[in-house]
N, C-alpha and C positions, 0 to 999 in steps of 0.2 A: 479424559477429564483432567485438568490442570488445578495442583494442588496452589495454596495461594500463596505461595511463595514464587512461582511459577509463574502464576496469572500476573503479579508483579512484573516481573521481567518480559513477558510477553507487553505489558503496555509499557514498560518505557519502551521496547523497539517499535511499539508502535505510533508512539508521539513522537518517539524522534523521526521516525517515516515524513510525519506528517507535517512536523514544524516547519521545512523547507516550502514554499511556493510551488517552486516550479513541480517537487514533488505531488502536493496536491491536486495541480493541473492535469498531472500524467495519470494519476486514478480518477479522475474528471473526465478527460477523454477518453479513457479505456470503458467507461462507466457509461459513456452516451453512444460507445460504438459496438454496442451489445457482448460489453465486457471480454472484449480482445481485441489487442492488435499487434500488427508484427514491429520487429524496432525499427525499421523504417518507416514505418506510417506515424511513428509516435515520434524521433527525432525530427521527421520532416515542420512537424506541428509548433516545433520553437527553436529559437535560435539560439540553443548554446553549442557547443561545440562536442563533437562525437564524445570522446570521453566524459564529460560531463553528462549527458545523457545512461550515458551508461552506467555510471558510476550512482544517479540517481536512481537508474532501473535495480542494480545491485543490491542498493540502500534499500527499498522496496521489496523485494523477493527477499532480504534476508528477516523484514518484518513480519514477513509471511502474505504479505500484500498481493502478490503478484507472484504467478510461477510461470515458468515458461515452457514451453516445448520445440526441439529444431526440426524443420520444417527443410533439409537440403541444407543451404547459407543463411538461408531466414530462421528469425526465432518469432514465434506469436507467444504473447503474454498475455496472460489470461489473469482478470481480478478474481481475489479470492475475498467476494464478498465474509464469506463467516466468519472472517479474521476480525472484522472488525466488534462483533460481538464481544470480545473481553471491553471494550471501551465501554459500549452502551452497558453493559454490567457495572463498568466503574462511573457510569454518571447516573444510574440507576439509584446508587449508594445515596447520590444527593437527592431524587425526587422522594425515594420512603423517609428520608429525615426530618423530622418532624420540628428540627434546630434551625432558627434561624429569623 
């Protein structure tokens, strides 16, 4: 369990995961292809350039978004749906408020 000092810093890595487009794409497609896929079925899916890709998928895994596993030369990434819970926690905050 994450004290809330913690839970803090856990959603800003994870809004900042998410402010990107093309990032929210890549857990959109990971999300409709029964939450995995390798980096080449997800680079092949848009057109920025290998690094950029990567560097997206990085930004991700280091939100806790996405973890991967090697597979040989292949990596499959796998969404880590439960990460996304501190969010629904912090928009939680605003449906029990009775302000507004």
């Amino acid at each position: 369990m994450l004290d809330p000092e913690e839970k803090l810093e856990a959603l800003d890595r994870l809004l900042t995961a998410l402010a990107h487009p093309a990032r929210r794409q890549i857990l959109m497609a990971i999300h409709f292809r029964s939450g995995a896929m390798t980096a080449g079925e997800i680079a092949k899916r848009f057109s920025h350039a290998w690094p950029t890709t990567t560097r997206h998928l990085r930004l991700l895994e280091g939100a806790g978004l996405l973890t991967h596993e090697k597979m040989g030369r292949t990596r499959l990434y796998r969404l880590e749906r439960s990460r996304l819970e501190v969010i629904k926690e912090w928009l939680a905050w605003f449906e029990r408020s009775g302000a507004g």
